[in-house]
N, CA, C and O atoms as a GROMACS GRO file, in nm:
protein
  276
    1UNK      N    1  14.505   9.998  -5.041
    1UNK     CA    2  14.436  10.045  -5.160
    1UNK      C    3  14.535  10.050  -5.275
    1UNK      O    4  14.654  10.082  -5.270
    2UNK      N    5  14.456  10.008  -5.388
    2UNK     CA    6  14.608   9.977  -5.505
    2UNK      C    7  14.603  10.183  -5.540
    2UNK      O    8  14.686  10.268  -5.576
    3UNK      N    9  14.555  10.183  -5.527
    3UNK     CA   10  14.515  10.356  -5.597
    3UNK      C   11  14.578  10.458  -5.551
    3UNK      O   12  14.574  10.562  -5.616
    4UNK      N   13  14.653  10.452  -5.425
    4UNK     CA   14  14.677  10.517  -5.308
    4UNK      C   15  14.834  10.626  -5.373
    4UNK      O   16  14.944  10.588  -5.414
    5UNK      N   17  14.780  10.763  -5.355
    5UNK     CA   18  14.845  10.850  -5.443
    5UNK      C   19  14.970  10.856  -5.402
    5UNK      O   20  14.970  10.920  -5.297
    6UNK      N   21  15.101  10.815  -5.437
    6UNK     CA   22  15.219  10.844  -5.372
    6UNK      C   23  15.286  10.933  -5.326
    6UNK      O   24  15.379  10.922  -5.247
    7UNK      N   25  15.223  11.068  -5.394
    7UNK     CA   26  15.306  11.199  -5.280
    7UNK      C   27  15.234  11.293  -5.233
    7UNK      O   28  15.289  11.388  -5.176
    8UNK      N   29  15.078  11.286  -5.251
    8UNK     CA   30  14.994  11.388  -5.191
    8UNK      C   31  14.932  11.376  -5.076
    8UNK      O   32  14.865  11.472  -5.036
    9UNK      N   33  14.941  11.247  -4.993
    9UNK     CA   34  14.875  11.237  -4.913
    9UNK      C   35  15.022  11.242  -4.753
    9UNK      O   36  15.137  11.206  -4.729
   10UNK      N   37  14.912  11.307  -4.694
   10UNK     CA   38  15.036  11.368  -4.586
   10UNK      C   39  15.061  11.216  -4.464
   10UNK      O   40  15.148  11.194  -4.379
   11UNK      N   41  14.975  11.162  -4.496
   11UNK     CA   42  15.003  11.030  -4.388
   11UNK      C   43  15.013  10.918  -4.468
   11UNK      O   44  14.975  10.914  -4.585
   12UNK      N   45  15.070  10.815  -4.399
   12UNK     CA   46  15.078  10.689  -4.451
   12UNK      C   47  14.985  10.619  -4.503
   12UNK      O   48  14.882  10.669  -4.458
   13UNK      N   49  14.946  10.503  -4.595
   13UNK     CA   50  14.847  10.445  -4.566
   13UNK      C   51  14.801  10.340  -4.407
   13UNK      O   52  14.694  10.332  -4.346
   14UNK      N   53  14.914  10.286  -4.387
   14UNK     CA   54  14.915  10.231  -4.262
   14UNK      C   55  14.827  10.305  -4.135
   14UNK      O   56  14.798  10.232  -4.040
   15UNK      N   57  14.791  10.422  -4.130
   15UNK     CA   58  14.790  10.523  -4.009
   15UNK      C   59  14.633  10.543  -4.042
   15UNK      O   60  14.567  10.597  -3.953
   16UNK      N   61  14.561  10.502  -4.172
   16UNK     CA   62  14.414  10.495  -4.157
   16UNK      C   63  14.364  10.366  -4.119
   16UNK      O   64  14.428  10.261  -4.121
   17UNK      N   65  14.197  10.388  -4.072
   17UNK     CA   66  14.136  10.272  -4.030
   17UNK      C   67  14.081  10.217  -4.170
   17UNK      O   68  14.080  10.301  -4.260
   18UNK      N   69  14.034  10.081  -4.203
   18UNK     CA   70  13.980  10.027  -4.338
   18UNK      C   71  13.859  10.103  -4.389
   18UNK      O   72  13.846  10.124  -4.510
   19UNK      N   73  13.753  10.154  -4.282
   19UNK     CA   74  13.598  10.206  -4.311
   19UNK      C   75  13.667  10.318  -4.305
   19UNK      O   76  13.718  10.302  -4.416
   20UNK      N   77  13.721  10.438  -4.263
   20UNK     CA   78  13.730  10.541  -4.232
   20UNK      C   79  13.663  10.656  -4.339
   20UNK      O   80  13.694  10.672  -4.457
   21UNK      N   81  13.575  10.722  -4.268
   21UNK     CA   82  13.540  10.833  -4.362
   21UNK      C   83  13.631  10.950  -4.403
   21UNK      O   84  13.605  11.043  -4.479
   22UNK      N   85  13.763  10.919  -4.323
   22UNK     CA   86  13.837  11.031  -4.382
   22UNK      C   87  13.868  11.049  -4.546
   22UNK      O   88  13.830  10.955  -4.616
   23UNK      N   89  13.932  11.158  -4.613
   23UNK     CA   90  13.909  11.198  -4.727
   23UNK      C   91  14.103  11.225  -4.734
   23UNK      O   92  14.176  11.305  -4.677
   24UNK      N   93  14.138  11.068  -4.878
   24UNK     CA   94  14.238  11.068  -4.912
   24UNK      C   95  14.286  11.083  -5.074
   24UNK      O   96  14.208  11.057  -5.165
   25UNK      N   97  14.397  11.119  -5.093
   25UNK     CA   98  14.425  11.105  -5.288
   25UNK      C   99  14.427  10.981  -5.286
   25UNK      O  100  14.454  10.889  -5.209
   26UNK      N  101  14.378  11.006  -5.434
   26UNK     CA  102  14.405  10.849  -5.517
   26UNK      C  103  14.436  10.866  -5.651
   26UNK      O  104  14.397  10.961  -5.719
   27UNK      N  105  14.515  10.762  -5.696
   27UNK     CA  106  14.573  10.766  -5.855
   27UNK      C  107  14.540  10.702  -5.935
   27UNK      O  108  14.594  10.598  -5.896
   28UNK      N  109  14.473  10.665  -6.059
   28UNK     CA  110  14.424  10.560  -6.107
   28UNK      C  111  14.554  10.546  -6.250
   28UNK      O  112  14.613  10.593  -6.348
   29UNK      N  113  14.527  10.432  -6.145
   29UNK     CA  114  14.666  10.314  -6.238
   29UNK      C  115  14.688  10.316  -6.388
   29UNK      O  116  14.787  10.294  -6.458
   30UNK      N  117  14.544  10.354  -6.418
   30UNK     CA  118  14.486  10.317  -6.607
   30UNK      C  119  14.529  10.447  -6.652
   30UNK      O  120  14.624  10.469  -6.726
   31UNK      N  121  14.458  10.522  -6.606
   31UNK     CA  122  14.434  10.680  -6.731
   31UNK      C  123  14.517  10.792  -6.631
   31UNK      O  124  14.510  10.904  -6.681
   32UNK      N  125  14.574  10.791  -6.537
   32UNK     CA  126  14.705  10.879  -6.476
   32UNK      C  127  14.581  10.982  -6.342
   32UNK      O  128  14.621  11.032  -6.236
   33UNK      N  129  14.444  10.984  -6.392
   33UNK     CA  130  14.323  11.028  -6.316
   33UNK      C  131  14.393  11.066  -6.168
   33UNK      O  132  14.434  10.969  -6.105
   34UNK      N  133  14.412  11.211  -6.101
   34UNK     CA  134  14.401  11.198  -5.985
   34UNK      C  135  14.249  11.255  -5.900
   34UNK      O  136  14.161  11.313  -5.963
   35UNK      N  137  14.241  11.237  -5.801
   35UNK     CA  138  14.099  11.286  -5.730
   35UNK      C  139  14.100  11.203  -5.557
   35UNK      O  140  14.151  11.097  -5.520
   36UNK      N  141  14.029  11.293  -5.493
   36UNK     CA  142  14.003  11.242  -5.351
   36UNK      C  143  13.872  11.176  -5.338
   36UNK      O  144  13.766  11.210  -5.391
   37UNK      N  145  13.895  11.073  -5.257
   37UNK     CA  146  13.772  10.992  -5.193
   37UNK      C  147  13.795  10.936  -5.032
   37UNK      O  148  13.898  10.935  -4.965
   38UNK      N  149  13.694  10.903  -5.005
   38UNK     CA  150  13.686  10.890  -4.868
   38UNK      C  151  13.724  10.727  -4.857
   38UNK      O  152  13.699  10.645  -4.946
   39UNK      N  153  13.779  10.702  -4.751
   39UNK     CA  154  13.826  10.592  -4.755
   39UNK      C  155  13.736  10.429  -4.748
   39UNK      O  156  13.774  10.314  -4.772
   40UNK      N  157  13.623  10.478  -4.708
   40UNK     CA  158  13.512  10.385  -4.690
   40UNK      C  159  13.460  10.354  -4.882
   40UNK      O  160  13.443  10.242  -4.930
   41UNK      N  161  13.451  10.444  -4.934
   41UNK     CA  162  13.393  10.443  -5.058
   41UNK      C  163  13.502  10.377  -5.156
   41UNK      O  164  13.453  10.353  -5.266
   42UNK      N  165  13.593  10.353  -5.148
   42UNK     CA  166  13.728  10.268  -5.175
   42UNK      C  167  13.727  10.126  -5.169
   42UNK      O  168  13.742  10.038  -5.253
   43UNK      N  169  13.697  10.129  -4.989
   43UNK     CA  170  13.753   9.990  -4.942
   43UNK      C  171  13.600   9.894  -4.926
   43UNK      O  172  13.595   9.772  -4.926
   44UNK      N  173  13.487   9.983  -4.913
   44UNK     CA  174  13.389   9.913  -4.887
   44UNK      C  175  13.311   9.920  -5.017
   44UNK      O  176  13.254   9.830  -5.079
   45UNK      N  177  13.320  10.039  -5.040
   45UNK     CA  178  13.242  10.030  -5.159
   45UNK      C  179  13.257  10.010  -5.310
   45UNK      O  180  13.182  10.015  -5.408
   46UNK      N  181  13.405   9.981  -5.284
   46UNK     CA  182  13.428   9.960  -5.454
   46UNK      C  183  13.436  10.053  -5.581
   46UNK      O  184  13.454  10.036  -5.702
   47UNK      N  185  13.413  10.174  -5.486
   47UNK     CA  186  13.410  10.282  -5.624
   47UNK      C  187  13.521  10.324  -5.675
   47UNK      O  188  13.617  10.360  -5.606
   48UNK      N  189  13.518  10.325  -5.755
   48UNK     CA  190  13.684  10.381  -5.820
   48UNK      C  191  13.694  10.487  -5.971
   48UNK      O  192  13.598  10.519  -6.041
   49UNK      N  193  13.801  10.516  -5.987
   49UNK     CA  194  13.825  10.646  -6.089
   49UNK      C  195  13.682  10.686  -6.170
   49UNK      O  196  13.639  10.622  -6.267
   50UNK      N  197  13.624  10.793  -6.117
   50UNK     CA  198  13.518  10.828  -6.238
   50UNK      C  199  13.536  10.876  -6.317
   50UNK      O  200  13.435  10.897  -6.384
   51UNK      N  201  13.651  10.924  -6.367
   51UNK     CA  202  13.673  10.974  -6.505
   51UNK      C  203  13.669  10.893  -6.579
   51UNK      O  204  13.580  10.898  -6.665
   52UNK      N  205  13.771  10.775  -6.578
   52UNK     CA  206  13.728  10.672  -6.636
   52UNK      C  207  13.666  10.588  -6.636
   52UNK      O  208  13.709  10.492  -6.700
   53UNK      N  209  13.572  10.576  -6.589
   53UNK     CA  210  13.422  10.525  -6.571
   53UNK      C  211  13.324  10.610  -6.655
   53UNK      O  212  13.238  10.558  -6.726
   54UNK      N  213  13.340  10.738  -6.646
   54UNK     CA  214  13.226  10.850  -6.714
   54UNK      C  215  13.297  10.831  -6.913
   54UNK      O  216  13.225  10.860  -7.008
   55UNK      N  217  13.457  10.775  -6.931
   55UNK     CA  218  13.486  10.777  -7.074
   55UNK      C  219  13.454  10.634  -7.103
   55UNK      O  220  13.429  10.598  -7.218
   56UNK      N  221  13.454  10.557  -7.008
   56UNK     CA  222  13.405  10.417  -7.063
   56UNK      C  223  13.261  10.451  -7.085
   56UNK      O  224  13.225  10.454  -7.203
   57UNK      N  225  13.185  10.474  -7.006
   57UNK     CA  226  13.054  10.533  -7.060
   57UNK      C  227  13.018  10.543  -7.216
   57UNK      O  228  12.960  10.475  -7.301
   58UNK      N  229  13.082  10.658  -7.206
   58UNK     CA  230  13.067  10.787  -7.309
   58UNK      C  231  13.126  10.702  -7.516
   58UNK      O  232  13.090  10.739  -7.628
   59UNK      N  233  13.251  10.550  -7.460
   59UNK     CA  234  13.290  10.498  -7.574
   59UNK      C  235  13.147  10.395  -7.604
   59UNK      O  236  13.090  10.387  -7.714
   60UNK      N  237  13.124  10.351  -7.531
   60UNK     CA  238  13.022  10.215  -7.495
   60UNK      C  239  12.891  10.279  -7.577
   60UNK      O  240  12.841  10.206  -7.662
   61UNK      N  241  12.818  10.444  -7.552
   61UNK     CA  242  12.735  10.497  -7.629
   61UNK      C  243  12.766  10.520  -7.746
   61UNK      O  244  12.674  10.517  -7.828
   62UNK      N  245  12.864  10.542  -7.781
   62UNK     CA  246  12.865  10.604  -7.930
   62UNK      C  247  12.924  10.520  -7.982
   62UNK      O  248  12.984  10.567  -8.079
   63UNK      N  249  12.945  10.389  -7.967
   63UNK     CA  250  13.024  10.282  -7.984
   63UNK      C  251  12.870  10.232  -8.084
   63UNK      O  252  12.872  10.187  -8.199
   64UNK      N  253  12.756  10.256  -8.001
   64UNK     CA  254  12.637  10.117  -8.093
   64UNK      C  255  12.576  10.241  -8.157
   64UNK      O  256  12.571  10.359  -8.120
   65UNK      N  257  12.524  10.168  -8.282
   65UNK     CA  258  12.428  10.254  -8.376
   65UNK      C  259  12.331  10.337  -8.301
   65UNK      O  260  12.334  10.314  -8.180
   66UNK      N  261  12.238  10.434  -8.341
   66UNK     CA  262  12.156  10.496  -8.314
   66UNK      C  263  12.019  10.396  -8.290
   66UNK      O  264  12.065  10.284  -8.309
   67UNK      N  265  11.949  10.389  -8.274
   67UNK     CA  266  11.808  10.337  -8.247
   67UNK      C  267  11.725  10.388  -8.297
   67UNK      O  268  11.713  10.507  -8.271
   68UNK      N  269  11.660  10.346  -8.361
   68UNK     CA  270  11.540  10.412  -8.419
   68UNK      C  271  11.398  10.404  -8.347
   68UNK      O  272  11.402  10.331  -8.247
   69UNK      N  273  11.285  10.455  -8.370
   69UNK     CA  274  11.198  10.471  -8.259
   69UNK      C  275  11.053  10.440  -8.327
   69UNK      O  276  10.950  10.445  -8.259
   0.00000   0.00000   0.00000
């Protein structure tokens, strides 16, 4: 995992399985973001940093004009 927090997690990465539902840190590379996820939701599922996901959001809305109705 590129994300894989360098000093909070008490085991290696090597020592988990790829699906594993266990629950590890992660660091996001971009915005310094730390937070835990399970290791399946990582490797299988692709999910990654929601903070910065919820501010990309948040620029992307207020980024376009209002709409009128």
């Amino acid at each position: 995992m590129k994300e894989w927090h360098p000093t909070l997690n008490e085991k290696s990465i090597e020592d988990y399985v790829l699906g594993s539902n266990e629950s590890v840190h992660q660091l996001c590379k971009q915005c310094g973001h730390a937070w835990e996820a399970q290791i399946v939701t990582r490797t299988i599922g692709g999910h990654g940093c929601r903070k910065r996901v919820h501010e990309e959001a948040a620029q992307e809305e207020f980024a376009q004009p209002p709409r009128l109705k």
